[in-house]
C-alpha positions as CSV (number, residue, x, y, z in Angstrom):
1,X,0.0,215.4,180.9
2,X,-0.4,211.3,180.3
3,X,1.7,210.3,177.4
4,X,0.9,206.8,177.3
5,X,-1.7,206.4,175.0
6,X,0.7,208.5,172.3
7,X,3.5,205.8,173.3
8,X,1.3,203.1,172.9
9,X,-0.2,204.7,169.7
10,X,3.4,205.4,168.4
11,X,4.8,201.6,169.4
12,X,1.9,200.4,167.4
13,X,3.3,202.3,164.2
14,X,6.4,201.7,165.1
15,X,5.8,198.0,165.0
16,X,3.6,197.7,161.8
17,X,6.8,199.9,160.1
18,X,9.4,197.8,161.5
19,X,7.3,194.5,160.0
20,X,5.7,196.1,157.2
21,X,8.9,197.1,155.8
22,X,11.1,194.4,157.0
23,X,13.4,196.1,159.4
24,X,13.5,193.8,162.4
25,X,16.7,193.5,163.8
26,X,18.2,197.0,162.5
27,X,19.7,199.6,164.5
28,X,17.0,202.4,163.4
29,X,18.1,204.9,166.2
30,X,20.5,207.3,164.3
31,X,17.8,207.3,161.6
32,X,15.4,208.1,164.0
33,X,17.0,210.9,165.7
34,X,18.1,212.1,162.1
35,X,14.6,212.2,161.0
36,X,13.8,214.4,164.4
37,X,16.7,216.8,163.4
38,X,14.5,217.2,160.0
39,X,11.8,217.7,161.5
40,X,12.1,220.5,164.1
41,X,14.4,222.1,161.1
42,X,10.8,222.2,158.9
43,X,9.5,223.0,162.5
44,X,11.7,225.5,162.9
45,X,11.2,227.2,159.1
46,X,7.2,227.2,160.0
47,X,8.0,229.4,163.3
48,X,10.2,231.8,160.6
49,X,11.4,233.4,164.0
50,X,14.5,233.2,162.7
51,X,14.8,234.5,159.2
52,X,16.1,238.2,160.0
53,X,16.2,238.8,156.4
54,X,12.7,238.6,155.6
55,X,10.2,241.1,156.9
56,X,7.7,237.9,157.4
57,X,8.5,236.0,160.3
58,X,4.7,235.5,161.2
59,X,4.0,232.1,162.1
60,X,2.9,230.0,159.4
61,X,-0.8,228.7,161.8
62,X,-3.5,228.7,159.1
63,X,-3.9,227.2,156.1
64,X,-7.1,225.7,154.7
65,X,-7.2,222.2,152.4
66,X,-9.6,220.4,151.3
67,X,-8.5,216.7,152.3
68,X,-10.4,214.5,150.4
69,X,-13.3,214.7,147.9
70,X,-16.7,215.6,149.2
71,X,-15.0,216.8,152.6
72,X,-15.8,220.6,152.7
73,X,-12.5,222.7,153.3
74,X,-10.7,222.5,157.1
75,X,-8.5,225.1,158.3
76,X,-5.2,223.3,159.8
77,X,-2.4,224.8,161.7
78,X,0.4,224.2,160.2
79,X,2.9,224.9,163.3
80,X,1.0,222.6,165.3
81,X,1.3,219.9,162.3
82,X,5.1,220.7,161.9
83,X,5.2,220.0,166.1
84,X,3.5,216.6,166.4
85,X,5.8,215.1,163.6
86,X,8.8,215.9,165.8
87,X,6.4,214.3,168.8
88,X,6.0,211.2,166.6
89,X,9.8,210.7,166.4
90,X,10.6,211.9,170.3
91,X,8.2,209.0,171.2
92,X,9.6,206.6,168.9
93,X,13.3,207.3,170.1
94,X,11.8,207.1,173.8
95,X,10.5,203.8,172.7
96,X,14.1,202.7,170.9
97,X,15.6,203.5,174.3
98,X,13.4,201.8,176.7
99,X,12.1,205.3,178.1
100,X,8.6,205.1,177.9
101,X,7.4,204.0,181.7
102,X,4.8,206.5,183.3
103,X,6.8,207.0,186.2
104,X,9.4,208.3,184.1
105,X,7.3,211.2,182.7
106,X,5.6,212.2,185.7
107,X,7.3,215.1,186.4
108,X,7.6,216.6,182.7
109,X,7.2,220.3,182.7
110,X,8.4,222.4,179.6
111,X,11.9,223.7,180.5
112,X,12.2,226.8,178.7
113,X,15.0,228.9,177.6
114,X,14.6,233.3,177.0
115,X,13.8,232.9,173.3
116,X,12.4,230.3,171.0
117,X,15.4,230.2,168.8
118,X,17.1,229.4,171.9
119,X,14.8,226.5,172.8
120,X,15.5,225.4,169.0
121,X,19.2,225.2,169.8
122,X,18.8,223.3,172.6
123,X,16.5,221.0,171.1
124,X,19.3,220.5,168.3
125,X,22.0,220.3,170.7
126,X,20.0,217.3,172.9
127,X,19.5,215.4,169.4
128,X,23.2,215.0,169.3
129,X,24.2,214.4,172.7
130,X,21.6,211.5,172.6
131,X,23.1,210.5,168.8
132,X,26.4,210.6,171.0
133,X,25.3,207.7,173.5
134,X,24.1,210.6,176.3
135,X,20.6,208.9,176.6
136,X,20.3,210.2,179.7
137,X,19.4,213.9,178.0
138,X,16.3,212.3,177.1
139,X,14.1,213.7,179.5
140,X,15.8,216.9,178.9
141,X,15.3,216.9,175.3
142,X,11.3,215.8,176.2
143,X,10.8,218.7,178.3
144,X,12.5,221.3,176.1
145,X,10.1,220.3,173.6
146,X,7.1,220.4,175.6
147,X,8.6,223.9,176.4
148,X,9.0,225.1,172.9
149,X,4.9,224.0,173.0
150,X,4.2,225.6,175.6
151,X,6.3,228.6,174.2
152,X,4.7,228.5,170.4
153,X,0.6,228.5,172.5
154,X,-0.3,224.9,172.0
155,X,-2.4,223.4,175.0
156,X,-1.8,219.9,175.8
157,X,-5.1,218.7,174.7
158,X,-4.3,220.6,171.2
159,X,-1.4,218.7,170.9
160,X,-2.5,214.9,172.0
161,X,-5.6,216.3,169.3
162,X,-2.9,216.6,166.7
163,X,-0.8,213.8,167.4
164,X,-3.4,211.2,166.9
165,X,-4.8,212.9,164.1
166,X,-1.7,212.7,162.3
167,X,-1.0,209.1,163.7
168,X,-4.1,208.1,161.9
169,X,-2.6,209.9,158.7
170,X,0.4,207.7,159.1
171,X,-1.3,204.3,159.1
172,X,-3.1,205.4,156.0
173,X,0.2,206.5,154.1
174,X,1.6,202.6,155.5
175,X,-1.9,201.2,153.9
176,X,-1.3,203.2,150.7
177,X,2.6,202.2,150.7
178,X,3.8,205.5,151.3
């Protein structure tokens, strides 16, 4: 697993963001680890894992759009989309924090708790240990989500796939002043 070109991809964004929207200089890191609380809660409510009350807790993996005109219908998978925007904002708080060197990442492996709602929990309860200062959960925090990954099916190369697909996507919502 080499995540450097998704940092370097992600610092890139990051970057154009930060100019593009005049944010130089700001403390964007509670922001950022906000917006990754958001996103493994839609995460999470794609899994539907957790909704005892309902009698569908299937996975929410398919659905087919039709992206632009004259492009025939695609099937996506919405998990996997659902993932990759949490990835975007791990990355980007890696990058915030000066956490991005290879060496630091050579020996991620997807720690993994019993269940998937418990590697949720952990997952939320890493995003505010590192909103409290405990940077150092970090690497935990990258590894329990390369776990959940590993736990929901997704390969790495699915993943990196996704990732840069919807890093593309992002550029073009910046271009159309999303």
């Amino acid at each position: 697993m080499n995540l450097t070109p998704l940092f370097e991809a992600q610092r890139i964004l990051d970057e154009r963001i930060v100019k593009e929207k005049g944010l130089e200089g700001k403390d964007l890191l509670p922001k950022k680890i906000l917006s990754l609380q958001v996103e493994l809660g839609e995460l999470c409510n794609c899994w539907r894992g957790f909704k005892f009350w309902s009698n569908d807790q299937e996975p929410r993996t398919k659905k087919v759009i039709n992206s632009v005109v004259c492009v025939p219908l695609r099937e996506v998978n919405p998990l996997l989309e659902e993932y990759v925007d949490c990835l975007h904002f791990i990355l980007s708080i890696g990058l915030e924090l000066g956490l991005n060197k290879d060496k630091d990442f050579e020996m991620v492996i997807g720690l993994k708790e019993k269940t998937i709602l418990e590697q949720f929990a952990s997952l939320f309860k890493l995003t505010v240990l590192i909103n409290n200062g405990h940077y150092e959960n970090y690497y935990d925090l990258t590894n329990c989500f390369f776990g959940l990954g590993e736990m929901l099916g997704f390969t790495w190369e699915q993943i990196e796939q996704a990732y840069m697909d919807k890093n593309k996507t992002n550029h073009l919502r910046q271009e159309q002043g999303y």
